[in-house]
Biopython code that builds the backbone (N, CA, C, O; Angstrom):
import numpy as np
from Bio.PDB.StructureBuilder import StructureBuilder

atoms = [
    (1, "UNK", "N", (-18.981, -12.658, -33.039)),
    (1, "UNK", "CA", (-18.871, -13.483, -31.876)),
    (1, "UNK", "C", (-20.106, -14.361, -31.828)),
    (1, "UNK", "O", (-21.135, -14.043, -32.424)),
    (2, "UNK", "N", (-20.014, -15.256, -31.248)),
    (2, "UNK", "CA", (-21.059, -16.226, -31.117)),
    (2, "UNK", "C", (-21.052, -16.927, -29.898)),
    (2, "UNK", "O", (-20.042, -17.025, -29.202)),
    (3, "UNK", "N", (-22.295, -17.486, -29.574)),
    (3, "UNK", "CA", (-22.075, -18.353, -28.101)),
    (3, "UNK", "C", (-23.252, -19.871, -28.698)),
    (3, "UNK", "O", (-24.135, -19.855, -29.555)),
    (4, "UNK", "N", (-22.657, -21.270, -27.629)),
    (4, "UNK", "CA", (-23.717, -21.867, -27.968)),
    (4, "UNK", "C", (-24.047, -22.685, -26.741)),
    (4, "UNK", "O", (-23.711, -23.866, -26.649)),
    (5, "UNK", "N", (-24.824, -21.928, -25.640)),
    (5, "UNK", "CA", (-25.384, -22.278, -24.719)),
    (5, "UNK", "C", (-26.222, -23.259, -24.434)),
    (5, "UNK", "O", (-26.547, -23.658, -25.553)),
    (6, "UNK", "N", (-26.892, -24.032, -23.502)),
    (6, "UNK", "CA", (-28.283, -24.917, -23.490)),
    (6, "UNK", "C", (-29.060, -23.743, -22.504)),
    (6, "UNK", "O", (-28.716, -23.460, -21.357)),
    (7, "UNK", "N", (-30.023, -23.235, -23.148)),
    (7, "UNK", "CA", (-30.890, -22.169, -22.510)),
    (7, "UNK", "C", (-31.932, -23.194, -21.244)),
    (7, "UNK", "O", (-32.236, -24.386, -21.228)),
    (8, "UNK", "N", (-32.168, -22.301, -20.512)),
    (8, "UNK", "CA", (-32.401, -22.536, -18.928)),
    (8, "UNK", "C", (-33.897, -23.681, -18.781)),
    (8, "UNK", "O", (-34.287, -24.409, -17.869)),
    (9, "UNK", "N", (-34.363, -23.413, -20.010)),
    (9, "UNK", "CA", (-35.747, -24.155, -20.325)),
    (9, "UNK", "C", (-34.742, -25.625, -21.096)),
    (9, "UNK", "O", (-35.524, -26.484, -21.503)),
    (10, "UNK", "N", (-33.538, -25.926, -21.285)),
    (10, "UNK", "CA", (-33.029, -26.840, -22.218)),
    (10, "UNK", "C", (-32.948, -26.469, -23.543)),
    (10, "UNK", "O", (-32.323, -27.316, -24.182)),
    (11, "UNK", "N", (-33.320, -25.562, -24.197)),
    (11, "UNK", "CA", (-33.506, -25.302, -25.588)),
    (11, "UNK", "C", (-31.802, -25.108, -25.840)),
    (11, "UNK", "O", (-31.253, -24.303, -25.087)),
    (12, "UNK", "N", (-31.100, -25.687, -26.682)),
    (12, "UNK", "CA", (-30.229, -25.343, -27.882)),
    (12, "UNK", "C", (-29.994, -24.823, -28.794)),
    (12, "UNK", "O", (-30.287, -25.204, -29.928)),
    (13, "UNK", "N", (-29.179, -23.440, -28.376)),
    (13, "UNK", "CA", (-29.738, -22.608, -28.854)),
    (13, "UNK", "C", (-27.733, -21.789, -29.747)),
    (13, "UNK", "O", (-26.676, -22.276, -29.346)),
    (14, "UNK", "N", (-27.733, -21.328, -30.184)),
    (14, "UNK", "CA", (-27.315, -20.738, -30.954)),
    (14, "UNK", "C", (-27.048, -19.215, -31.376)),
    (14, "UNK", "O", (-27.524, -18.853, -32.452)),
    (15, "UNK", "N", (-26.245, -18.201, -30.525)),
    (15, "UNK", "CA", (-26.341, -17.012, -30.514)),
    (15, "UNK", "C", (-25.221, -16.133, -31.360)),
    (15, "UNK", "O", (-24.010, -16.293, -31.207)),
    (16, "UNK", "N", (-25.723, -15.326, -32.137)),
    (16, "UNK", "CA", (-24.657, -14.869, -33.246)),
    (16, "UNK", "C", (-24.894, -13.131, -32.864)),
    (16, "UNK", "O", (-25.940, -12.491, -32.970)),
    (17, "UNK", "N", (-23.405, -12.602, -32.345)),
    (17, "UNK", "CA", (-23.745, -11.256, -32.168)),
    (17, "UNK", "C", (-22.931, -10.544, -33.404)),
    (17, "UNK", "O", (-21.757, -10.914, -33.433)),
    (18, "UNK", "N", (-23.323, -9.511, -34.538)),
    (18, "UNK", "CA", (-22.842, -9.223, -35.462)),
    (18, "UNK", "C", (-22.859, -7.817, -35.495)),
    (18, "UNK", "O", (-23.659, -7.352, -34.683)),
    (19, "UNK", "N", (-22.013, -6.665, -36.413)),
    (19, "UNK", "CA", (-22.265, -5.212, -35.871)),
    (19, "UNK", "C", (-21.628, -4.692, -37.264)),
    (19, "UNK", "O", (-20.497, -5.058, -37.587)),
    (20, "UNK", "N", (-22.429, -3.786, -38.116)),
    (20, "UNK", "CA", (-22.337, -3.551, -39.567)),
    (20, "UNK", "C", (-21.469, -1.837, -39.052)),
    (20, "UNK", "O", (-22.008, -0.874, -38.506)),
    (21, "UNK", "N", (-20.309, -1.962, -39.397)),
    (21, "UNK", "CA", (-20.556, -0.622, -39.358)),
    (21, "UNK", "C", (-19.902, 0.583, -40.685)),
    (21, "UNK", "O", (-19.174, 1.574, -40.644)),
    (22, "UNK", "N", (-20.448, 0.022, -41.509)),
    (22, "UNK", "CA", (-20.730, 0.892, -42.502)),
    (22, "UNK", "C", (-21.509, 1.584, -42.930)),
    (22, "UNK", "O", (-22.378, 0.923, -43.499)),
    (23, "UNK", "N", (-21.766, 3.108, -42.989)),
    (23, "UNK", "CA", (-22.097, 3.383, -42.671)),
    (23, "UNK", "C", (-23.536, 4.447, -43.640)),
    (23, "UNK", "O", (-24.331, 5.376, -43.497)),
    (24, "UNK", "N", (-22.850, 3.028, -44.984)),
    (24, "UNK", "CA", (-23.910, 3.784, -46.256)),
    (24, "UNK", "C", (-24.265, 2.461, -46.827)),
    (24, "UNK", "O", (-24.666, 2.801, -47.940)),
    (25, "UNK", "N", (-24.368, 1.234, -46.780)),
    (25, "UNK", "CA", (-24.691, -0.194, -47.537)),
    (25, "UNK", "C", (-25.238, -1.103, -46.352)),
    (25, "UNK", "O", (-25.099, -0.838, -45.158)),
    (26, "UNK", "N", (-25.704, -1.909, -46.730)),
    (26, "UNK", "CA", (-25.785, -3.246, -46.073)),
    (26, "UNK", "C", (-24.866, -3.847, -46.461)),
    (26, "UNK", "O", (-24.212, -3.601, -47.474)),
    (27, "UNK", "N", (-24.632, -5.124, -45.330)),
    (27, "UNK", "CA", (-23.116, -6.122, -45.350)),
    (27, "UNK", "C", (-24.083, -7.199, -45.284)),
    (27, "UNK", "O", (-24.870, -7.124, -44.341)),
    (28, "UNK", "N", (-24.216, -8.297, -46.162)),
    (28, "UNK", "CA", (-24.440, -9.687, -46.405)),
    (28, "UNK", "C", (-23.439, -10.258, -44.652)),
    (28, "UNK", "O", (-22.250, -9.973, -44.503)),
    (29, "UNK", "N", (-23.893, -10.695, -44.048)),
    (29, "UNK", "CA", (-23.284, -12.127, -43.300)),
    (29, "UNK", "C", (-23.560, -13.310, -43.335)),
    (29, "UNK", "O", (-24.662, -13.727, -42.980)),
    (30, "UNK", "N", (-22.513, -14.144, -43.815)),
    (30, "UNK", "CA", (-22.935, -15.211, -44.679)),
    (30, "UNK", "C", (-22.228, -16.344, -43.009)),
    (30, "UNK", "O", (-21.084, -16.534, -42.595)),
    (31, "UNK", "N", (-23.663, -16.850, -42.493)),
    (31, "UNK", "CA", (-23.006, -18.093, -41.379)),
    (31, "UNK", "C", (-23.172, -19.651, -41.639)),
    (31, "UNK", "O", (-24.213, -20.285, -41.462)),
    (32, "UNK", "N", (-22.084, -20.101, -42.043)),
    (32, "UNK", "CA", (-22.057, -21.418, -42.630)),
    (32, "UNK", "C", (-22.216, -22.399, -41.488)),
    (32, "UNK", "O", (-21.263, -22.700, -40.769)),
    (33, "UNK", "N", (-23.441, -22.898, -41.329)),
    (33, "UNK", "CA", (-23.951, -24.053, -40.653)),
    (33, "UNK", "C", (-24.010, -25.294, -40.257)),
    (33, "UNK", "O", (-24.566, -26.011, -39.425)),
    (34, "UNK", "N", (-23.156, -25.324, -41.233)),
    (34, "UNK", "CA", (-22.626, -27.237, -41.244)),
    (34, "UNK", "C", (-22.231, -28.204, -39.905)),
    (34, "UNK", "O", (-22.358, -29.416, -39.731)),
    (35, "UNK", "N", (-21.768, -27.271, -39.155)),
    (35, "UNK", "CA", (-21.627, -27.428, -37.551)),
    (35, "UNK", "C", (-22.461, -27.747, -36.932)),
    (35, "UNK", "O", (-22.387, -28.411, -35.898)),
    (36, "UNK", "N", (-23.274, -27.394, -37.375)),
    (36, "UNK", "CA", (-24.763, -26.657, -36.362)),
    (36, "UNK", "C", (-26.109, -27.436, -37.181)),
    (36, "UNK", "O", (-27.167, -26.806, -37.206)),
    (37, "UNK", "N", (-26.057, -28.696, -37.791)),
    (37, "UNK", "CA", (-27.249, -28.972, -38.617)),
    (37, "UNK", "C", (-28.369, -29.336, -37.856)),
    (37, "UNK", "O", (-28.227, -30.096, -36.898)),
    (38, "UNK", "N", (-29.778, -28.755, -38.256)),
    (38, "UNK", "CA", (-31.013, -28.537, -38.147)),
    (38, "UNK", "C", (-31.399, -27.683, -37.328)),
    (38, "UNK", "O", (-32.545, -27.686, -36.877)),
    (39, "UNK", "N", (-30.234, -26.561, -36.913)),
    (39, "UNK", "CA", (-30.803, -25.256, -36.507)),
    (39, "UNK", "C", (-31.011, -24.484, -37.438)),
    (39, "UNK", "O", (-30.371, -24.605, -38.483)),
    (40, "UNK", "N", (-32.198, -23.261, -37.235)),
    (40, "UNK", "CA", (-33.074, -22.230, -38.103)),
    (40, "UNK", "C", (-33.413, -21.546, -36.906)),
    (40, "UNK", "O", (-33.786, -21.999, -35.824)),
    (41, "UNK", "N", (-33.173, -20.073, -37.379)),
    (41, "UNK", "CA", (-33.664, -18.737, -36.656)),
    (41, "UNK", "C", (-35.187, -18.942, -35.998)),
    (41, "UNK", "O", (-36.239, -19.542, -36.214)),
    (42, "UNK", "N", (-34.557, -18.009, -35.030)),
    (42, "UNK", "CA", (-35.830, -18.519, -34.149)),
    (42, "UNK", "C", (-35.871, -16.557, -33.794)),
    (42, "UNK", "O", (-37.043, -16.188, -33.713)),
    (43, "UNK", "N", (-35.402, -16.021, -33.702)),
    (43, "UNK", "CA", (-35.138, -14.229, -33.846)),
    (43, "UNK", "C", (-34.179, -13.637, -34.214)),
    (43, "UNK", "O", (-33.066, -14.160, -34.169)),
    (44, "UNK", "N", (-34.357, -12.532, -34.619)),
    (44, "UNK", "CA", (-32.907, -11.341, -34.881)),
    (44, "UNK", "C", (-32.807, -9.791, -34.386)),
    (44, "UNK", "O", (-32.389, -8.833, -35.037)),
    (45, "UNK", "N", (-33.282, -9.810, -33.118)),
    (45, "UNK", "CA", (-33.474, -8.519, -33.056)),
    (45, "UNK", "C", (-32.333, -7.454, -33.599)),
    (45, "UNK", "O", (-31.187, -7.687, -33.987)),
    (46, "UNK", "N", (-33.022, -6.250, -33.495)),
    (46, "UNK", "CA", (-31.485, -5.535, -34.328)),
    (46, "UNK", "C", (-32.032, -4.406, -33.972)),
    (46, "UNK", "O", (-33.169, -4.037, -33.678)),
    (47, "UNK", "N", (-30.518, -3.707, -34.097)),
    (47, "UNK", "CA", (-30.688, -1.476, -33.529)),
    (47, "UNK", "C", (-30.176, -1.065, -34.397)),
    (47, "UNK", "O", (-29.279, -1.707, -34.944)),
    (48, "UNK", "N", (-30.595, 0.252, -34.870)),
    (48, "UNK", "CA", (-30.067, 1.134, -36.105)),
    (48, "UNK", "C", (-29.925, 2.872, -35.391)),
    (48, "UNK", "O", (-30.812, 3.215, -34.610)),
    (49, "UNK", "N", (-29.153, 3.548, -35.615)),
    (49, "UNK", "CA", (-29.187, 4.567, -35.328)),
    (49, "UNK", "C", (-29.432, 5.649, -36.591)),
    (49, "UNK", "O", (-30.055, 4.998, -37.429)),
    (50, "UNK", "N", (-29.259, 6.770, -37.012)),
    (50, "UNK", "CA", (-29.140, 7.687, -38.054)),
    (50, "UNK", "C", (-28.530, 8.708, -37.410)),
    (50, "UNK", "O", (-28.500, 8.746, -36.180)),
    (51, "UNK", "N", (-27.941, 9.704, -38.226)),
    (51, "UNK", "CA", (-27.473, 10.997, -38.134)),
    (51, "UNK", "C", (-28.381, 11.542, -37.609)),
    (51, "UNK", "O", (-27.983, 11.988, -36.533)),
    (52, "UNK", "N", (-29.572, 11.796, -37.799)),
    (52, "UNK", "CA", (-30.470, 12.627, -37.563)),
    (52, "UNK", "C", (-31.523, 12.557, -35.898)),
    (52, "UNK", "O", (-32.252, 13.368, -35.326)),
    (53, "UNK", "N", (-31.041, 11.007, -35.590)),
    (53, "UNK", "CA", (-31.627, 10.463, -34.559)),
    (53, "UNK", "C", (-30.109, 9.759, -33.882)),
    (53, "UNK", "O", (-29.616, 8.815, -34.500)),
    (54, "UNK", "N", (-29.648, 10.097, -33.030)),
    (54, "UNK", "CA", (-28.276, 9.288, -32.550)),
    (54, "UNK", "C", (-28.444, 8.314, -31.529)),
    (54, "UNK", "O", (-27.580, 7.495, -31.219)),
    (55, "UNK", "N", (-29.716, 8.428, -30.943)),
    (55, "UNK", "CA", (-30.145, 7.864, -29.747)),
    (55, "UNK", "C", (-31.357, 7.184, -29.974)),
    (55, "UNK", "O", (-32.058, 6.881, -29.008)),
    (56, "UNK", "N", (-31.689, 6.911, -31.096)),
    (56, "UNK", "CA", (-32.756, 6.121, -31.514)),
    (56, "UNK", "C", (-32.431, 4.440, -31.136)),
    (56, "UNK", "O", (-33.260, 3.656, -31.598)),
    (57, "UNK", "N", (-31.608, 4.008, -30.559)),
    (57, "UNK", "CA", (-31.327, 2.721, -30.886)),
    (57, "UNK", "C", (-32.235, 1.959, -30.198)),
    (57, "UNK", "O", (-32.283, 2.150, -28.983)),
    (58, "UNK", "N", (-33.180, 0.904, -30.820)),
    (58, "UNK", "CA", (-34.004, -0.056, -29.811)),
    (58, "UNK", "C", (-33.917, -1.004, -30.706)),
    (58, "UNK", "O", (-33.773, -0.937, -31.927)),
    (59, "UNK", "N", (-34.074, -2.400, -29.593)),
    (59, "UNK", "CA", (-33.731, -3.805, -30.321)),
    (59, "UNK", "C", (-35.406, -3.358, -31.492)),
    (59, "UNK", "O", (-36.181, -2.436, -31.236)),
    (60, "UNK", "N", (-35.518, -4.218, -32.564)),
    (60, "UNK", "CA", (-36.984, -4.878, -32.816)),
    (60, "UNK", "C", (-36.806, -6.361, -33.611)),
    (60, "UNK", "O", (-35.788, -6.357, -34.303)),
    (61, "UNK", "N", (-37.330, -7.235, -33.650)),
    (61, "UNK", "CA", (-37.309, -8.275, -34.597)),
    (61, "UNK", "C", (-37.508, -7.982, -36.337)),
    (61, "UNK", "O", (-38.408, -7.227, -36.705)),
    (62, "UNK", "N", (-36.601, -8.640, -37.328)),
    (62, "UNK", "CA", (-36.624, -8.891, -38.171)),
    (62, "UNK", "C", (-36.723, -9.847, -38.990)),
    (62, "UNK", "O", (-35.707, -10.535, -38.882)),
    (63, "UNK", "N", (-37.615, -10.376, -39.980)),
    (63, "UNK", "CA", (-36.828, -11.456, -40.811)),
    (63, "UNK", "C", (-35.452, -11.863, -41.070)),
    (63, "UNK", "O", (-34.582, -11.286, -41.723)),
    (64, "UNK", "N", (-35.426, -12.832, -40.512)),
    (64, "UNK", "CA", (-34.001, -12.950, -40.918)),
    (64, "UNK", "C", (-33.354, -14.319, -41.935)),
    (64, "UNK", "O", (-32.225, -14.809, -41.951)),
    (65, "UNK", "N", (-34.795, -14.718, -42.862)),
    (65, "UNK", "CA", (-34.382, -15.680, -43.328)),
    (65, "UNK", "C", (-34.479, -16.876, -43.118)),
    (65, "UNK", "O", (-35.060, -17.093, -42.055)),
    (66, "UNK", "N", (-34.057, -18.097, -43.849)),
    (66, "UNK", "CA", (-33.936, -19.423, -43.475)),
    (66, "UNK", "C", (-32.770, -19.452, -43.523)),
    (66, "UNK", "O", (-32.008, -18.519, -43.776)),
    (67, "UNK", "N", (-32.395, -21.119, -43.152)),
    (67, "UNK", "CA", (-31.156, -21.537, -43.760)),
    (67, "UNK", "C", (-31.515, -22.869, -45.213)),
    (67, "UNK", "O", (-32.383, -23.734, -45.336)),
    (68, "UNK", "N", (-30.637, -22.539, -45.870)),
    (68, "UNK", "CA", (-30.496, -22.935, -47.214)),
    (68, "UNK", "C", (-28.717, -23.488, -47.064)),
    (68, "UNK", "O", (-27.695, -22.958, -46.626)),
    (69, "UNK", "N", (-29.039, -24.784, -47.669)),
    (69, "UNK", "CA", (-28.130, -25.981, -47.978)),
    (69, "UNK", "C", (-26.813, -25.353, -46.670)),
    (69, "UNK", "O", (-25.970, -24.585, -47.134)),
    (70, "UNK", "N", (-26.745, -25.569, -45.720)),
    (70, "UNK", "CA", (-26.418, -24.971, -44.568)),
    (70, "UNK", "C", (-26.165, -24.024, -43.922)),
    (70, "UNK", "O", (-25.579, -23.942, -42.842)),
    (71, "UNK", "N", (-26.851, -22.825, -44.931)),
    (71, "UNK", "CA", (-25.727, -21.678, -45.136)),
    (71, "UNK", "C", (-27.270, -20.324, -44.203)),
    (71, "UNK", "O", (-28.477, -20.535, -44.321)),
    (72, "UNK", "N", (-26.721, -19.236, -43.486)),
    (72, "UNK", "CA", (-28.202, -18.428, -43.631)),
    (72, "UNK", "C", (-27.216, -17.222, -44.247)),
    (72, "UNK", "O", (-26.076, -17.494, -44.623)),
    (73, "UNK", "N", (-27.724, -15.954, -44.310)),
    (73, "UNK", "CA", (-27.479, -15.017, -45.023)),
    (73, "UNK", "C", (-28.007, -13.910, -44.893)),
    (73, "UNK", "O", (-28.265, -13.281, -45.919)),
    (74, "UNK", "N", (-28.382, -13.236, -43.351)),
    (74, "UNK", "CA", (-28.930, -11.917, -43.400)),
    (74, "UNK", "C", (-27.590, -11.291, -44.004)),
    (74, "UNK", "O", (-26.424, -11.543, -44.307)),
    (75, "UNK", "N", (-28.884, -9.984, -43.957)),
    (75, "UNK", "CA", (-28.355, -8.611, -44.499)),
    (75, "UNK", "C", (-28.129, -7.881, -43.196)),
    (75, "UNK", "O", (-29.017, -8.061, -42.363)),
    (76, "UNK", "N", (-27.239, -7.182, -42.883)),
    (76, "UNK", "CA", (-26.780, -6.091, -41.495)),
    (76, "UNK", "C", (-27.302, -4.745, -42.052)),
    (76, "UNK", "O", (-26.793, -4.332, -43.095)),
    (77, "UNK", "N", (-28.001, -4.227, -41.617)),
    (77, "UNK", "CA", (-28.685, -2.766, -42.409)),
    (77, "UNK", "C", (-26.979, -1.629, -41.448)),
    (77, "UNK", "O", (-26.446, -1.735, -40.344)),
    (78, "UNK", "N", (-26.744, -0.723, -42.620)),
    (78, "UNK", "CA", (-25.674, 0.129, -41.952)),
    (78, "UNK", "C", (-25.748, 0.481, -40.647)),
    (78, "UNK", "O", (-26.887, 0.768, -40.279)),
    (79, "UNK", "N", (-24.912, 0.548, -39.849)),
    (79, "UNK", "CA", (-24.488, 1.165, -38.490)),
    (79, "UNK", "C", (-25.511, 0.546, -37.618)),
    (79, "UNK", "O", (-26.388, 1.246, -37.111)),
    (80, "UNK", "N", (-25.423, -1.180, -37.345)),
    (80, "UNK", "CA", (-26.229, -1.567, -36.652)),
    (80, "UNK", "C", (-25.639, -2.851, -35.989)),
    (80, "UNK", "O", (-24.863, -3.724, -36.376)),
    (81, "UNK", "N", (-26.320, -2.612, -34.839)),
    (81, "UNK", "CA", (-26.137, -3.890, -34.134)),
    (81, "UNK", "C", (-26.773, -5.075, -34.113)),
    (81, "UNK", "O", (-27.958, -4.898, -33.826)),
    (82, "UNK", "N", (-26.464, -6.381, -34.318)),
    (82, "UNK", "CA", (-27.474, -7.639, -34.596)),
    (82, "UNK", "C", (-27.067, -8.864, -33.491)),
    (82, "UNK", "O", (-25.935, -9.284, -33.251)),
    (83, "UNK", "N", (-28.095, -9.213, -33.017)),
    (83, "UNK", "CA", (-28.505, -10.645, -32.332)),
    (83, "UNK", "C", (-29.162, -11.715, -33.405)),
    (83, "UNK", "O", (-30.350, -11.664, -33.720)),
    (84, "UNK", "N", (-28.328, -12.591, -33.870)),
    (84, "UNK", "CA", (-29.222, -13.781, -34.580)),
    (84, "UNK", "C", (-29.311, -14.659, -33.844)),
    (84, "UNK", "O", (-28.253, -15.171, -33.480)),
    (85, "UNK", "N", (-30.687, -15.241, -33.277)),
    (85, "UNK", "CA", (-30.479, -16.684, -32.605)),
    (85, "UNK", "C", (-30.480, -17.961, -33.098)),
    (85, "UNK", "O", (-29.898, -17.785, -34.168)),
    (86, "UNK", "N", (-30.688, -18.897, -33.053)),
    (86, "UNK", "CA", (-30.910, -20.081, -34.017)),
    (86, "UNK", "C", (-31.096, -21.166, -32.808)),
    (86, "UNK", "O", (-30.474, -21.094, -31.748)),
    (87, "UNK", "N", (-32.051, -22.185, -33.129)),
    (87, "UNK", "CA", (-32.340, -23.206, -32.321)),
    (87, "UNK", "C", (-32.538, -24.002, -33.003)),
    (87, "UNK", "O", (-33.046, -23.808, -34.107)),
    (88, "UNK", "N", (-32.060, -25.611, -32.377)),
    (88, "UNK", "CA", (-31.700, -27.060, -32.972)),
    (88, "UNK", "C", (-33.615, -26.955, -33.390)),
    (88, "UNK", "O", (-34.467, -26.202, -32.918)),
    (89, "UNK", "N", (-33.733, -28.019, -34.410)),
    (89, "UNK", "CA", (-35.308, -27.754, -34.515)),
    (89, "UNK", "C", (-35.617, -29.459, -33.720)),
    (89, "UNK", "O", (-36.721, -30.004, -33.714)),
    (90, "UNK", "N", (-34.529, -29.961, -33.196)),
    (90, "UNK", "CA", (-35.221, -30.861, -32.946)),
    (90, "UNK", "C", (-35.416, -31.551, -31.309)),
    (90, "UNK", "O", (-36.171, -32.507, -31.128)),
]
sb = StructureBuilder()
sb.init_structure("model")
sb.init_model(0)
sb.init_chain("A")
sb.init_seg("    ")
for serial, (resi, resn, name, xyz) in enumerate(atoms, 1):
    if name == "N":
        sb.init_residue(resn, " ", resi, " ")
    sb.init_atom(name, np.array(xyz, "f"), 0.0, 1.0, " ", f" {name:<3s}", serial, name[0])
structure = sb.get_structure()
């Protein structure tokens, strides 16, 4: 799912909510940009749980990359929830 709001300060912004749930690999999400040219991540927070911890889940920021020839390309780490944001750079 995605949203593409004008955030309250005006910023243009770009919200990608994504959710891996497999539960032994990472899943490539590949978001083709062409729509959206001269936005680049601006955060990704993300939650992971484990077997061993079920209630561990807290957002934290990650790298999440650039975008390249329109395209970005995180990785979803297993059984996790993701926020990518992206803002116009200009």
């Amino acid at each position: 799912m995605a949203t593409h709001p004008t955030g309250a300060d005006g910023a243009d912004e770009l919200t990608v909510f994504a959710v891996n749930r497999n539960q032994g690999e990472n899943v490539e999400l590949a978001l083709d940009l062409r729509a959206f040219p001269g936005y680049a991540p601006v955060g990704h927070p993300r939650a992971t749980d484990t077997q061993a911890e079920p209630d561990r889940v807290r957002p934290y920021a990650v790298d999440t990359g650039s975008v390249t020839d329109d395209r970005l390309t995180p990785a979803l780490p297993p059984v996790s929830w993701n926020v990518i944001r992206l803002r116009h750079a200009g």
